[in-house]
C-alpha positions as CSV (number, residue, x, y, z in Angstrom):
1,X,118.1,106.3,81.0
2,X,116.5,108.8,82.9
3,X,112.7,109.9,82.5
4,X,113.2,113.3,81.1
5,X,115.7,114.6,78.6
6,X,116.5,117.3,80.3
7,X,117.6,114.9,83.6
8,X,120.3,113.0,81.1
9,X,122.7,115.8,81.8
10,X,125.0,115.2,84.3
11,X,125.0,118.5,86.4
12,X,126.1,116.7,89.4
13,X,129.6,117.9,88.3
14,X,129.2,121.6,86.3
15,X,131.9,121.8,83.9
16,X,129.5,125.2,83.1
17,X,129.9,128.8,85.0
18,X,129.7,131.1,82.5
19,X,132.3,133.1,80.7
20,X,135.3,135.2,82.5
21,X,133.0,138.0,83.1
22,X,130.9,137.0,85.3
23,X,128.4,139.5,87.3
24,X,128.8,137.2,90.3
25,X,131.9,137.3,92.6
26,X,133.4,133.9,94.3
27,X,131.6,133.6,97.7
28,X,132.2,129.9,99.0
29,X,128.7,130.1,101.1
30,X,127.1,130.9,98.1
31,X,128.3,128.7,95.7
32,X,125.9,125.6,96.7
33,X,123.4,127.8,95.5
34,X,124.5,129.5,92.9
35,X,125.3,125.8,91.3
36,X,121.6,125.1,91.8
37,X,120.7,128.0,89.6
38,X,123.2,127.5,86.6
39,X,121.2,123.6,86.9
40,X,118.1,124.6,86.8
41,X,118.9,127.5,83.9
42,X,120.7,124.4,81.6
43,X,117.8,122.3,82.2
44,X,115.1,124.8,81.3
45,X,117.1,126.0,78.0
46,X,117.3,122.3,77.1
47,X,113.0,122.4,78.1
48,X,112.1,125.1,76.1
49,X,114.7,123.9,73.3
50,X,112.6,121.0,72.8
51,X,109.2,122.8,72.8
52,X,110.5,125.0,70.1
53,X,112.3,122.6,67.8
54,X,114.5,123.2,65.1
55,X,112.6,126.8,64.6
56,X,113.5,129.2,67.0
57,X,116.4,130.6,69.1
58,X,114.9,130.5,73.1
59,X,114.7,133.8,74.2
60,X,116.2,134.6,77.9
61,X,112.7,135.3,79.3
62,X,111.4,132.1,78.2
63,X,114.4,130.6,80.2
64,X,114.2,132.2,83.0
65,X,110.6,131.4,83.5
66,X,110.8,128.1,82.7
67,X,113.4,127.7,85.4
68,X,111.5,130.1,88.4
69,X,114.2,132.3,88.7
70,X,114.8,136.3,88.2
71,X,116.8,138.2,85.3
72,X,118.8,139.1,87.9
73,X,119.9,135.5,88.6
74,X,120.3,134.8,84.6
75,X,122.6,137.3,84.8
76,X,124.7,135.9,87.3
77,X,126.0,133.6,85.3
78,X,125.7,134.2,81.5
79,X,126.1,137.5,79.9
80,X,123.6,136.3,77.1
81,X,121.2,134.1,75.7
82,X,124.6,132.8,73.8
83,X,125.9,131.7,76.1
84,X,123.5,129.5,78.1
85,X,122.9,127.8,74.7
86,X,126.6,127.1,74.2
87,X,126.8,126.2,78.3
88,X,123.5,123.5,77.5
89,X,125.7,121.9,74.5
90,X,129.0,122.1,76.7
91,X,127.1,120.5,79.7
92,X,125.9,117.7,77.5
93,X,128.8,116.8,76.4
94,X,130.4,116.5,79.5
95,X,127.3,114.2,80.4
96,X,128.2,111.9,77.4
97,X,132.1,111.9,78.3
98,X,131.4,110.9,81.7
99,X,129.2,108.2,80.5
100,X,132.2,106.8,77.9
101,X,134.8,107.3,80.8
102,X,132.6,105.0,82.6
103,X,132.3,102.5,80.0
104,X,135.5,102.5,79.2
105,X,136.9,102.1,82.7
106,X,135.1,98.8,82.9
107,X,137.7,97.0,80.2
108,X,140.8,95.6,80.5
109,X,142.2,95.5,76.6
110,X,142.5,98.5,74.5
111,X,140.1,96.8,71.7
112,X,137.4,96.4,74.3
113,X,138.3,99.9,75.6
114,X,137.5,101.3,71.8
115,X,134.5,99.0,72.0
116,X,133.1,100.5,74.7
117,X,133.8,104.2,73.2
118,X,132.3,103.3,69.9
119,X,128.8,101.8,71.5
120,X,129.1,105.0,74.0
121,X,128.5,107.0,71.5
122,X,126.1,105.3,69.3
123,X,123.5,104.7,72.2
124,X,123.3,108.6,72.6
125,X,120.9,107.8,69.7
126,X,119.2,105.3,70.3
127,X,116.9,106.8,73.4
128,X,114.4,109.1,71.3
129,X,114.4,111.1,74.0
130,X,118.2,111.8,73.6
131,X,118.0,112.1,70.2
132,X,115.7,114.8,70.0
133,X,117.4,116.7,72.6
134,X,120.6,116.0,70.9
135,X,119.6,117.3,67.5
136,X,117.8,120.6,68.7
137,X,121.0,121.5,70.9
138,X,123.1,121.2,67.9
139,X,120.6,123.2,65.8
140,X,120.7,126.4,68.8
141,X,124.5,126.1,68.7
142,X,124.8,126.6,65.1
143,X,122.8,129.7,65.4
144,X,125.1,131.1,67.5
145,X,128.9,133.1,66.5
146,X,131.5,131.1,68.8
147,X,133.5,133.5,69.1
148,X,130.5,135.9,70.9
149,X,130.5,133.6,73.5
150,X,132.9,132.9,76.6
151,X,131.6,129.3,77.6
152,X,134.9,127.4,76.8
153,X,134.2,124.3,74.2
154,X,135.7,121.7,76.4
155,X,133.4,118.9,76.1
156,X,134.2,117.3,72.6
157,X,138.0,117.9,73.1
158,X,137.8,115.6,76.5
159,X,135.8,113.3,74.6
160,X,138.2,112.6,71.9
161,X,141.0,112.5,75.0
162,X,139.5,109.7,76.0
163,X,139.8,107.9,72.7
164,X,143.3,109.1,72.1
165,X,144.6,107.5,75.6
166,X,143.1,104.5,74.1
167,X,144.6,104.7,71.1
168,X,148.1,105.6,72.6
169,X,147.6,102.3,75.1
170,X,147.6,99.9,72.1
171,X,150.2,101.6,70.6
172,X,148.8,102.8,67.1
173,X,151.1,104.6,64.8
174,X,150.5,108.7,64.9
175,X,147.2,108.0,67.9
176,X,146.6,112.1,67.7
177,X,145.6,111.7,63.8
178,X,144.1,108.2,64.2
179,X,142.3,109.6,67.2
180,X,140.9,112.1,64.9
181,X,139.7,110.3,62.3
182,X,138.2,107.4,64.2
183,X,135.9,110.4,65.6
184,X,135.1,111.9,63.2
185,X,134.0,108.1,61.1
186,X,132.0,107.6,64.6
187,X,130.9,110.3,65.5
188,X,129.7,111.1,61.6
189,X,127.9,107.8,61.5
190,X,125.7,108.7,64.7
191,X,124.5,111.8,63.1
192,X,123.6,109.7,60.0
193,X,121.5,107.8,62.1
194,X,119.8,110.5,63.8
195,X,119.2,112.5,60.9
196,X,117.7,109.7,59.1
197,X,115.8,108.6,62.2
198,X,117.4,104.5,61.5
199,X,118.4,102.8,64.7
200,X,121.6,101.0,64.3
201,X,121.5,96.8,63.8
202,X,124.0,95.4,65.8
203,X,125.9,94.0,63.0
204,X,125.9,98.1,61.8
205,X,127.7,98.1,65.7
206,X,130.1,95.5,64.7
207,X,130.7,96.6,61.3
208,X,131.7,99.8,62.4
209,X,134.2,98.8,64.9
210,X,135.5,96.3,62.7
211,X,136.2,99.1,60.1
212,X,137.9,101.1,63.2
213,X,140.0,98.1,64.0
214,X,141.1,97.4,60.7
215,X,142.1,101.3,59.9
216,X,144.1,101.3,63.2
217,X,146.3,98.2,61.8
218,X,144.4,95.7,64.3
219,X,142.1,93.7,62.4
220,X,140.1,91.5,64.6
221,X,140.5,87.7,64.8
């Protein structure tokens, strides 16, 4: 894990430009910059997010001093506070699918594959760091109308992508619905967890993927 929070997202690759109507127009010379300033204005939202808690919306000029840049710049690349909030979730979640994608790549059978999904997604809680950076982005997003924001929500749908093509690999009857719910039992029992601030034992770990297996139709041995 890295030393900050805010360093866990992966911003290497920016899933995150803003919405369609964007103040900025494609320049190719530019664009090495302009990614360096849609970094640095995720990381500070996710900087003063955790200063503020589960109390208060960031405000855009917190942002933009937190990250050393102008209005001007903010404005570049998100119409509104909204929408850097929404872009911070969006980027995080394309930090956590690239970290499953990873994990998963490593196996060779489908049941290790969903192994490696299922602990993917339980260690995002069990850094405190993470955690507390997890549940304050989730309290900002649910503060904000979805639909007044043009940051498209791709990061959860390429998660559960990932665990459908394993799901189609071992074959499982209907994968799109067994995909579904083997997401929502996972991803539900993280959030348990965090709310309740327990850490997982590893026979919770096994437990849980044995419960998975079984409800797939592939009990293990």
């Amino acid at each position: 894990m890295s030393s900050s929070p805010a360093d866990s997202f992966d911003t290497d690759f920016l899933v995150i430009s803003g919405g369609r109507q964007l103040r900025r127009a494609a320049h190719p010379a530019r664009q090495e910059a302009y990614d360096a300033e849609v970094r640095a204005l995720i990381r500070a939202t996710s900087e003063v997010m955790l200063r503020k808690g589960c109390t208060e919306v960031p405000k855009v000029s917190e942002i933009v001093r937190e990250a050393g840049i102008t209005n001007q710049a903010f404005y570049r690349h998100f119409r509104s506070r909204d929408d850097v909030i929404v872009a911070t979730y969006e980027q995080g979640m394309q930090t956590v699918y690239n970290y499953l994608r990873h994990r998963v790549s490593k196996m060779s059978s489908w049941q290790d594959k969903l192994e490696a999904w299922i602990d993917g997604i339980i260690a995002q809680i069990e850094d405190p760091r993470l955690a507390d950076l997890s549940t304050v982005i989730q309290w900002n997003v649910s503060q904000v109308a979805r639909e007044k924001t043009e940051i498209e929500p791709v990061g959860r749908e390429r998660i559960r992508a990932l665990l459908l093509s394993i799901l189609t690999e071992a074959g499982v009857a209907d994968p799109d619905r067994q995909a579904l719910f083997v997401d929502n039992l996972v991803t539900g029992t993280a959030s348990h967890y965090m709310d309740t601030g327990q850490q997982p034992t590893a026979g919770d770990r096994e437990a849980l993927l044995r419960f998975c297996l079984a409800g797939l139709g592939s009990p293990p041995a």
